[in-house]
C-alpha positions as CSV (number, residue, x, y, z in Angstrom):
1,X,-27.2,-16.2,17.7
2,X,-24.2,-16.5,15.4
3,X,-24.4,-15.7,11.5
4,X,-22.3,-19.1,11.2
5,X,-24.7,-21.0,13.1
6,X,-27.3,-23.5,11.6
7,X,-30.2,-21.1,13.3
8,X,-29.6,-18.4,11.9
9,X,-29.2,-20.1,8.3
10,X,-32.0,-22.1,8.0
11,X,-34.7,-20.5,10.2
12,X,-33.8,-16.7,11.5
13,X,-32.5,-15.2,8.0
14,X,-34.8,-17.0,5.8
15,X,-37.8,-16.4,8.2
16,X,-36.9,-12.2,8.7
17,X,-36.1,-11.8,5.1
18,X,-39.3,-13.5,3.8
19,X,-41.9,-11.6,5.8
20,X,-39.7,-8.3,5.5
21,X,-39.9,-8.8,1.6
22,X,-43.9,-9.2,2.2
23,X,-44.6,-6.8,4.2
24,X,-42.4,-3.9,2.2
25,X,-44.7,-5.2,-1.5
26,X,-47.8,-5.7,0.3
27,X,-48.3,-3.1,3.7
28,X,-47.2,0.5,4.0
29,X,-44.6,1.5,6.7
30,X,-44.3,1.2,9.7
31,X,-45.3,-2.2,9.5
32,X,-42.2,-3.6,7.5
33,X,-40.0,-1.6,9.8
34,X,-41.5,-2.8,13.1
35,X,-41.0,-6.5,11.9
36,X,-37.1,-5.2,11.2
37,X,-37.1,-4.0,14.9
38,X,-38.8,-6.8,16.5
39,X,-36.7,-9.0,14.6
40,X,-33.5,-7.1,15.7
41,X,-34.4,-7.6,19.3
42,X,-34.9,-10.8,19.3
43,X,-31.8,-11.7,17.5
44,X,-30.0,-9.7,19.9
45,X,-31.8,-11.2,22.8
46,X,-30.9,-14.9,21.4
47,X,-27.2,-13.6,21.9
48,X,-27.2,-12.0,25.1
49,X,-31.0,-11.8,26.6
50,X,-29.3,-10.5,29.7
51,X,-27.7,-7.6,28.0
52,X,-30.9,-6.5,26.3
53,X,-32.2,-4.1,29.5
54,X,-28.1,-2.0,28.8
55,X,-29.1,-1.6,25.1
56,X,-32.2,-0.5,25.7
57,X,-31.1,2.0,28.4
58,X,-28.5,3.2,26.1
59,X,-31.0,3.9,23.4
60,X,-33.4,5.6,25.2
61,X,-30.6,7.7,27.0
62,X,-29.2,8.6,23.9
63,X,-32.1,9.3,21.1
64,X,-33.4,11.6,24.1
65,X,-30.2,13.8,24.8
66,X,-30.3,14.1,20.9
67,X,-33.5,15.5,21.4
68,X,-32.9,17.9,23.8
69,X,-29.7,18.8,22.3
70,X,-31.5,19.6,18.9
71,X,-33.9,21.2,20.7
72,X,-31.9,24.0,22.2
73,X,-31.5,27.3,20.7
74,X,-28.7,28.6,22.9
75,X,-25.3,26.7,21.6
76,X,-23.6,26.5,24.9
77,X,-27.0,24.7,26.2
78,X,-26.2,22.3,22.7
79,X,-23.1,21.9,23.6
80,X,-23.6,20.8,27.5
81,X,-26.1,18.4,25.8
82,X,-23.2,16.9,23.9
83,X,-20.9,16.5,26.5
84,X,-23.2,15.0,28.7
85,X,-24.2,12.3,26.4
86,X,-20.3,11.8,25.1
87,X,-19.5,11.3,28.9
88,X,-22.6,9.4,29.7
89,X,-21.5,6.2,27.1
90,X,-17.9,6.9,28.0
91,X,-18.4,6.2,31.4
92,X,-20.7,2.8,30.6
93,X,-17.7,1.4,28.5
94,X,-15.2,2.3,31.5
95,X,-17.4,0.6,33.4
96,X,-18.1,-2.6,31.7
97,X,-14.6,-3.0,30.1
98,X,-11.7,-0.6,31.9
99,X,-12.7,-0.1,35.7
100,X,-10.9,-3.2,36.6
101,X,-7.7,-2.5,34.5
102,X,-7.7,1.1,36.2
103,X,-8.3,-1.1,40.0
104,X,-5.3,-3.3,38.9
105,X,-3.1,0.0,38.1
106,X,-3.6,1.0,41.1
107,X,-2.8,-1.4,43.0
108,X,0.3,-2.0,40.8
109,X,1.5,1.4,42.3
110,X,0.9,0.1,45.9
111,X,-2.0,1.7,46.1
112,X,-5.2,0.5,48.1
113,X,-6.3,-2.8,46.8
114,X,-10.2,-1.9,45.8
115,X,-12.6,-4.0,44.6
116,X,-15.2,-3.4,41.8
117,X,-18.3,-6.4,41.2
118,X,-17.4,-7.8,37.8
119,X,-20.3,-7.3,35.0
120,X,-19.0,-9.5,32.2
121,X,-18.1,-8.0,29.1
122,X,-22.2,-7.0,27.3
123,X,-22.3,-8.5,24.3
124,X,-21.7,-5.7,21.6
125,X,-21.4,-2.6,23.9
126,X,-18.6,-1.4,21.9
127,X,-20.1,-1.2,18.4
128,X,-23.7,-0.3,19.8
129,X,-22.0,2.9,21.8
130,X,-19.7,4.1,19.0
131,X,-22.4,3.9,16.8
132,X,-24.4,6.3,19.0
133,X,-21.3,8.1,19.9
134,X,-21.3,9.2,16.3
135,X,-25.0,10.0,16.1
136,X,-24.6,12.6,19.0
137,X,-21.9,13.9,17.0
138,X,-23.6,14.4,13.8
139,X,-26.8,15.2,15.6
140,X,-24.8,18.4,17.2
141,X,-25.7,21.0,14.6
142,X,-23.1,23.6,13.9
143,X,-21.7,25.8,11.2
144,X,-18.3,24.2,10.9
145,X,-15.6,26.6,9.8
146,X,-13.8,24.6,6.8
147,X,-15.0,23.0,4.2
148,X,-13.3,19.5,5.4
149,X,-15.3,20.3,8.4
150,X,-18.1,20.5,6.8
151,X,-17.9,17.5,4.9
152,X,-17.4,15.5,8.4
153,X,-20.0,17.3,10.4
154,X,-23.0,18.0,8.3
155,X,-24.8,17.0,11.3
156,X,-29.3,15.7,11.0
157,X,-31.9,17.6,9.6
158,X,-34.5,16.3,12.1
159,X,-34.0,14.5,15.0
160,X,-34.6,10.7,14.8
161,X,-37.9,9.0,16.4
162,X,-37.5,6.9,19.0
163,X,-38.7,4.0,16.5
164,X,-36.1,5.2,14.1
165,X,-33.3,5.5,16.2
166,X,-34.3,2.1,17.9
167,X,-34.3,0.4,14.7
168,X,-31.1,2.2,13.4
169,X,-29.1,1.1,16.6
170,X,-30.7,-2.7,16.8
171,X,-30.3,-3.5,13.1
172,X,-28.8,-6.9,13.6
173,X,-26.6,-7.3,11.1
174,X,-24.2,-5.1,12.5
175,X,-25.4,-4.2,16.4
176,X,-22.9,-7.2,17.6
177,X,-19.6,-6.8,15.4
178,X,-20.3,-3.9,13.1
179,X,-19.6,-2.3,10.9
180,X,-20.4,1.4,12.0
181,X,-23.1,2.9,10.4
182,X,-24.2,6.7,10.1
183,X,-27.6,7.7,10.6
184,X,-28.0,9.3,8.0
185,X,-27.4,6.5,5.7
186,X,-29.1,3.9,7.1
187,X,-32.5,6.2,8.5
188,X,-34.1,6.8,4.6
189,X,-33.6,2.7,3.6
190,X,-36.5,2.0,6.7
191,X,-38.9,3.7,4.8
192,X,-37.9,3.0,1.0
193,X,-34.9,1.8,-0.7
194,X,-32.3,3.6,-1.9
195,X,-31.1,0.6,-3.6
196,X,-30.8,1.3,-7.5
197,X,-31.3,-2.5,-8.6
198,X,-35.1,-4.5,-8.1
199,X,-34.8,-6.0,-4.5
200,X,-35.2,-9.3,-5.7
201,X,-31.6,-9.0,-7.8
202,X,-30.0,-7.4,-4.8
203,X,-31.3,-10.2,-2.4
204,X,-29.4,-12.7,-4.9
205,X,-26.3,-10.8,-4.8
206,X,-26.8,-10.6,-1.0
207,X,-26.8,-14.1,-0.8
208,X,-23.6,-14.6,-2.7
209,X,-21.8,-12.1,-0.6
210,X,-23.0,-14.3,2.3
211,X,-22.2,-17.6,0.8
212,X,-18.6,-15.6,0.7
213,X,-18.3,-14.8,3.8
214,X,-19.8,-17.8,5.6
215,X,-16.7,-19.8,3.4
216,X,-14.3,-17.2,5.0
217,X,-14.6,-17.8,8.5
218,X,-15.6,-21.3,8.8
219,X,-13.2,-23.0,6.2
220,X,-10.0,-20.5,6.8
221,X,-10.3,-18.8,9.6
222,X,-11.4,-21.2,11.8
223,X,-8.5,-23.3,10.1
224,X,-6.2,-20.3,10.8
225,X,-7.5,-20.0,14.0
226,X,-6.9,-23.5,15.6
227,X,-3.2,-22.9,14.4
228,X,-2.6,-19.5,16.0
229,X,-4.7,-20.8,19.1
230,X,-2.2,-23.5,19.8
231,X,0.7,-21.6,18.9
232,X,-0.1,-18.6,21.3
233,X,-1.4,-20.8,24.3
234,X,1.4,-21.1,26.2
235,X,4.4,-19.4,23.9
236,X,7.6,-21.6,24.4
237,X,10.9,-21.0,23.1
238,X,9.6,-21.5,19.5
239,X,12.3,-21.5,16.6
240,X,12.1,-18.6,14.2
241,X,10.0,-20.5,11.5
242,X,7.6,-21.6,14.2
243,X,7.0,-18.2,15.7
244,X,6.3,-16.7,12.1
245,X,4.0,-19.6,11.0
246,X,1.8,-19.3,14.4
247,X,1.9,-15.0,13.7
248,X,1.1,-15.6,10.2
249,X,-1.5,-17.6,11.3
250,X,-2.9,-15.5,14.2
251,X,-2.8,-12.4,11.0
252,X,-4.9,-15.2,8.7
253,X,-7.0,-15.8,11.4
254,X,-8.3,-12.4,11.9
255,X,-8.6,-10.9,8.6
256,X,-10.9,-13.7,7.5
257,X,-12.4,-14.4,10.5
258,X,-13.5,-10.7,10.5
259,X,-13.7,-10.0,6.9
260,X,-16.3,-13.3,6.9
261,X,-18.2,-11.5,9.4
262,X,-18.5,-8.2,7.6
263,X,-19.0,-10.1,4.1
264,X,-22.1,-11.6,6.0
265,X,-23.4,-8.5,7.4
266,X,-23.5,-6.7,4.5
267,X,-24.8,-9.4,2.4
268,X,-27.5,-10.2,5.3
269,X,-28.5,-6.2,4.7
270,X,-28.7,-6.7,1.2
271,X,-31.1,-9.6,1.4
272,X,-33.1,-6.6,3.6
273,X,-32.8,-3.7,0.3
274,X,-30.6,-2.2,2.8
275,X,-27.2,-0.6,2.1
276,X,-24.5,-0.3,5.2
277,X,-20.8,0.5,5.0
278,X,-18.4,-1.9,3.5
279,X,-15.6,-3.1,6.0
280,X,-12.6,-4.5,4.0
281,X,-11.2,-4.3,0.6
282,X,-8.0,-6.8,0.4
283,X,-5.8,-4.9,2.9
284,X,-3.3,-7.9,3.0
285,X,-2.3,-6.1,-0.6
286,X,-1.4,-2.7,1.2
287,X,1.6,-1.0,0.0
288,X,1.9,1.1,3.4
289,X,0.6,1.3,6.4
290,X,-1.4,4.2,5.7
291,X,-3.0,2.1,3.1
292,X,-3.4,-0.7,4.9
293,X,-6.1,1.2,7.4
294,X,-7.8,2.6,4.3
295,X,-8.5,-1.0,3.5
296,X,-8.8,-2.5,7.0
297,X,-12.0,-2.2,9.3
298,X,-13.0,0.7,7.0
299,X,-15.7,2.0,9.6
300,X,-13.7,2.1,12.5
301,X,-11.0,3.7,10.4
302,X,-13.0,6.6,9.5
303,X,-14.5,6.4,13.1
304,X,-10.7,7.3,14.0
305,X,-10.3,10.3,11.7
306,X,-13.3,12.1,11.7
307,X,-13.9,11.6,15.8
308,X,-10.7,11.3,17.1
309,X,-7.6,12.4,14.6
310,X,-9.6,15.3,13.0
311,X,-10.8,16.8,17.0
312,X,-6.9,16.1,18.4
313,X,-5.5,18.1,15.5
314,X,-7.9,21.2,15.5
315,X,-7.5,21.5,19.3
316,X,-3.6,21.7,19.0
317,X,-4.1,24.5,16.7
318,X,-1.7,25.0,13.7
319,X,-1.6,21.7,12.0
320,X,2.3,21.2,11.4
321,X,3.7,17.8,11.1
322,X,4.6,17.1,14.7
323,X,1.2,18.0,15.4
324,X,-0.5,15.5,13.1
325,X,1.9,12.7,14.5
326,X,1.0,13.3,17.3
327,X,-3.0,13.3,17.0
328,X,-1.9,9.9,15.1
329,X,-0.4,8.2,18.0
330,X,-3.1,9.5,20.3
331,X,-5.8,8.6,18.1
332,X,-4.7,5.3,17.5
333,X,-4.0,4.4,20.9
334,X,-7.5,5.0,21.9
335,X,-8.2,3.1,19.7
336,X,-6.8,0.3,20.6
337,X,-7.8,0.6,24.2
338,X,-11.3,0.8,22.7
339,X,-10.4,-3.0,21.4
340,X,-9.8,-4.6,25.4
341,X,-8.5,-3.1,28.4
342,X,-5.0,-4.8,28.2
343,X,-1.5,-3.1,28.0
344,X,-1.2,-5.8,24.8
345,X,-3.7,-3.9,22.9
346,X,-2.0,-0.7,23.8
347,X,1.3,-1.6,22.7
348,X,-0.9,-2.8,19.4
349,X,-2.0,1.0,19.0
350,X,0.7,2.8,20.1
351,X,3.2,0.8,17.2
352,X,0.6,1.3,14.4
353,X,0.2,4.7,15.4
354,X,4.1,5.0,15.5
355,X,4.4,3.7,12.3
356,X,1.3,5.6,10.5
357,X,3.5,9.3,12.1
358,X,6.6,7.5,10.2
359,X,4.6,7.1,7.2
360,X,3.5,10.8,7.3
361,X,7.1,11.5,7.8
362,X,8.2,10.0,4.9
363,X,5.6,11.2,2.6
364,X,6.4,14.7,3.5
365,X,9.7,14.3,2.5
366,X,8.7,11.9,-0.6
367,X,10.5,9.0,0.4
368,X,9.0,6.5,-1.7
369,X,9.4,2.8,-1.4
370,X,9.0,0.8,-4.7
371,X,5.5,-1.3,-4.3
372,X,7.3,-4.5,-3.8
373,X,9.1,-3.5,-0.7
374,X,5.8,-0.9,0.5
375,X,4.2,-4.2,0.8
376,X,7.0,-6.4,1.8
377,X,7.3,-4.3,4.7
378,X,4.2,-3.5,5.6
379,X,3.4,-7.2,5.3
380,X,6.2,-8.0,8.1
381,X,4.9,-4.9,10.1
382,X,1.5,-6.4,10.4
383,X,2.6,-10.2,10.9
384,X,4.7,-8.8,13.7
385,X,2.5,-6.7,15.3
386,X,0.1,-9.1,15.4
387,X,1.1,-10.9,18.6
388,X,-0.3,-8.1,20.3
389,X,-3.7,-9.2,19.5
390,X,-3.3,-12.7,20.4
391,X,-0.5,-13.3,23.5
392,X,-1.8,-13.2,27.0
393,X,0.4,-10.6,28.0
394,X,3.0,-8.5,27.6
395,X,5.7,-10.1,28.4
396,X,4.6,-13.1,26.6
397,X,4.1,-10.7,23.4
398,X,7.7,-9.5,24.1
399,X,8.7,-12.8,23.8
400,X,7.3,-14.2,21.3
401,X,8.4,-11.2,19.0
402,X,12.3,-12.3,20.0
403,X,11.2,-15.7,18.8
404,X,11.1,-13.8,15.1
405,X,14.6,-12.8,15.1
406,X,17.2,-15.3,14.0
407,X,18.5,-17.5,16.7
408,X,19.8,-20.8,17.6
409,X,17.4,-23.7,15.6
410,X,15.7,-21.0,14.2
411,X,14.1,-24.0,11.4
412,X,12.7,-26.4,13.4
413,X,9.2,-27.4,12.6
414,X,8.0,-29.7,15.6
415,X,5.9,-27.2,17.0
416,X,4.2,-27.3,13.4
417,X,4.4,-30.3,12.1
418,X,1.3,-31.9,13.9
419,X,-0.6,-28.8,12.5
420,X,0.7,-28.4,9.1
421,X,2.3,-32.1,7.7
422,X,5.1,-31.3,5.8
423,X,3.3,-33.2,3.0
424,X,2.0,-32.9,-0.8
425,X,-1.7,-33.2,0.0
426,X,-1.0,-29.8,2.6
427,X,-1.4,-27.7,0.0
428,X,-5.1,-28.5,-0.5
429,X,-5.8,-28.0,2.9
430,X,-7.7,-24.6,3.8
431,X,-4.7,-23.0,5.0
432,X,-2.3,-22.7,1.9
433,X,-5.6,-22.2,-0.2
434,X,-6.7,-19.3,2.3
435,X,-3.1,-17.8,1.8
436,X,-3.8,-18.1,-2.0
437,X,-7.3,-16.7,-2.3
438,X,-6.3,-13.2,0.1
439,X,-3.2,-11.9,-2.2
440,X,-4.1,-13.7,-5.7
441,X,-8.2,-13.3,-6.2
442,X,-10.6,-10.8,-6.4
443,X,-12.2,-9.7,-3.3
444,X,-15.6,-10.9,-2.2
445,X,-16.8,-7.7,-2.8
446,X,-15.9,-7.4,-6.3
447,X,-17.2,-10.9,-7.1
448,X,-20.6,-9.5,-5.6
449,X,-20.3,-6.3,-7.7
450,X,-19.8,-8.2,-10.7
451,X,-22.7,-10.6,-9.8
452,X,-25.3,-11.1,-13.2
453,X,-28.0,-13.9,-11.9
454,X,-27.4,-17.2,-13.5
455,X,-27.5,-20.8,-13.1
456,X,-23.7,-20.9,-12.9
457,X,-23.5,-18.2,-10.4
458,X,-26.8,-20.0,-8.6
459,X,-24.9,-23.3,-8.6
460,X,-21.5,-21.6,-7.5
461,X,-23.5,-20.4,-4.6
462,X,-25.1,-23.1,-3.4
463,X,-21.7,-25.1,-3.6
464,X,-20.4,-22.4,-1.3
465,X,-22.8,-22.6,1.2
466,X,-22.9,-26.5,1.0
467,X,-19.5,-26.3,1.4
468,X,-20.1,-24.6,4.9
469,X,-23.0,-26.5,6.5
470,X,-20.4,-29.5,5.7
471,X,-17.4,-27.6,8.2
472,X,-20.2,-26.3,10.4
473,X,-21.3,-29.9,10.9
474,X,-17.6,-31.4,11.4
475,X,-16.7,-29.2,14.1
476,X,-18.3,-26.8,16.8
477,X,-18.8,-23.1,16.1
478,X,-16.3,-20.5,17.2
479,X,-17.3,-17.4,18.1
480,X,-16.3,-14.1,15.9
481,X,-12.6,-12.5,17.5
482,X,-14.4,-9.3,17.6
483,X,-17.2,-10.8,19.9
484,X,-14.8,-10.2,22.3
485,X,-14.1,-6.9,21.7
């Protein structure tokens, strides 16, 4: 079931969130929690009923190592606990997503040609298995020996319940696409909110930050998207202007394609009294690339530094500057791997992690650009980059990043012109207006922040969300870019 789709708007939110809201003013937990966690499975199961058995496996597996590991008073016995869960989900994603790239290597290097049954790709296996990834991590008690340690690995007070951790893993709004949550934020909203505001005013600002979102991905991104898709299917010998309007596009596509879906998440939580982690905060703006992942996919960035960058440079002992770029690098190419078995997503890591060592470079030697040319080039970085994400392969990525350097009829437009008309009434198409709202307007979040309940604001949203059912209606739904990571 897709946020964007006319189910989950007019039956599956409004249903959840009503007898949720019933249950937490009228019956005492569980019972408000156990609708959350039968509606969780059941929204899942309307994705991907065929995945449900690996999600359930994966929760049991995990919430009982955690257990066990907690349990245990010798710390070498917590520790083989830890490992054995960390290699345990490792193993599943290799499985589902990287045996058949390793098969290919393999027989790349005229090795034995081997054959492996192909599972599909589960449907969230990625977000559901970081998410526990880090919940064996912070379950793992220790006495860290920094206080930046510490701060990262404060670890649980008490083991989660199997209905806790169940309901923590399922949540929908974020077991398909994210964002990562912590434990320990999310396990004290299933039993009260933490929430400040009534839950009446937060469900309105909820809705708003929905009504945002659900604008973002089906007016621009899938506007973006049809652009980037026809400019990356095949990859001829575009002319310069092409191949930077069909990256520019592919960039568009993403951020408010995924930004949509996080807007909607969060706001879908809200709705709930619940609080999870917020996911993007204009990163288009960035003045580095350093700040750029501060802003982008916020909870997989901090996934990177506390669980992978952080680990890589303790184990390599004195943290000098060659060591932290190098823990970069690493870290971010993981990373990337973690997005799709493909040597296009690796060369996607590998030159963001490149470019975040260069960045640490330069700020140890306080070479500072002015903000202007910080984003200028951090902009161009990014649009570049981007083919990564979309080509087929490598070679076609190669090539289309040679189609970005000046060449002969670098400004023809053919290749755009049936997609963008060179015309006056262009610029109120969702494209020009998408480029507008992402470098000149507040974010969605700080519209929601700054929501005060009123007929204007009511009106405004309902606008919004007319505005949607009207695309959703005019075209058929396409799925989320990080459904398919």
């Amino acid at each position: 079931m897709l946020f964007h789709s006319f189910a989950y708007l007019l039956i599956f939110l409004p249903v959840v969130v009503g007898v949720y809201s019933f249950l937490r003013a009228r019956t005492p937990w569980p019972w408000p929690q156990a609708w959350l966690l039968l509606a969780s499975l059941f929204f899942y199961t309307r994705a991907a009923s065929a995945n449900l058995p690996l999600l359930v496996g994966s929760i049991l597996f995990n919430w009982s190592i955690a257990r066990q590991m907690m349990a245990q008073g010798d710390n070498t016995k917590r520790k083989l606990y830890l490992w054995a869960g960390l290699t345990v989900n490792i193993i599943v994603l290799f499985l589902f997503k990287y045996v058949h790239l390793f098969l290919e290597t393999i027989v790349y290097f005229h090795g034995p040609r081997l054959s492996f049954p192909n599972w599909g790709f589960p449907l969230g296996v990625s977000f559901f298995t970081l998410t526990q990834i880090m919940y064996l991590v912070d379950a793992y008690p220790r006495a860290p020996s920094s206080p930046a340690a510490r701060k990262i690995f404060r670890g649980l007070t008490t083991a989660n319940s199997l209905f806790d951790h169940a309901t923590f893993v399922t949540f929908f709004p974020y077991v398909v696409s994210g964002p990562l949550a912590r434990v320990r934020l999310v396990r004290p909203q299933l039993r009260a909110s933490t929430m400040q505001e009534p839950p009446s005013a937060l469900a309105c600002r909820g809705l708003l930050l929905f009504s945002m979102g659900l604008v973002k991905k089906v007016v621009f991104g899938d506007a973006f998207g049809t652009i980037a898709d026809a400019g990356f299917a095949s990859v001829p010998n575009y002319s310069m202007v092409e191949a930077w309007g069909f990256c520019l596009a592919a960039l568009f596509h993403l951020y408010f394609d995924f930004s949509g879906y996080s807007d909607m998440a969060l706001g879908s939580a809200w709705m709930l009294g619940i609080d999870i982690p917020q996911n993007f905060n204009a990163p288009l703006r960035s003045r580095s690339i350093a700040e750029f992942w501060q802003r982008w996919h916020i909870s997989l960035s901090n996934f990177i530094t506390e669980y992978l960058y952080t680990p890589l440079v303790r184990s390599m002992g004195k943290t000098t500057l060659a060591a932290s770029a190098t823990a970069t690098i690493l870290a971010m190419g993981i990373a990337a791997l973690w997005h799709g078995p493909a040597l296009t997503f690796a060369a996607w890591g590998l030159s963001h992690g490149v470019a975040l060592a260069a960045h640490q470079v330069c700020k140890r030697r306080k070479l500072v650009m002015p903000d202007w040319l910080g984003w200028l080039v951090t902009f161009i970085f990014l649009s570049s980059t981007i083919v990564f994400l979309r080509a087929s392969s490598l070679r076609a990525a190669i090539h289309m990043i040679s189609r970005l350097l000046p060449h002969d009829h670098a400004l023809a437009y053919s290749a755009l012109k049936g997609l963008l008309p060179p015309t006056p009434a262009t610029l109120f198409r969702p494209v020009p207006l998408g480029v507008v709202l992402a470098f000149f307007f507040k974010t969605s979040m700080e519209y929601a922040q700054a929501f005060q309940p009123s007929f204007r604001t009511a009106l405004a949203c309902a606008f919004l969300i007319v505005v949607s059912l009207f695309f959703m209606n005019s075209a058929p739904a396409r799925q989320f870019v990080y459904f398919a990571f």
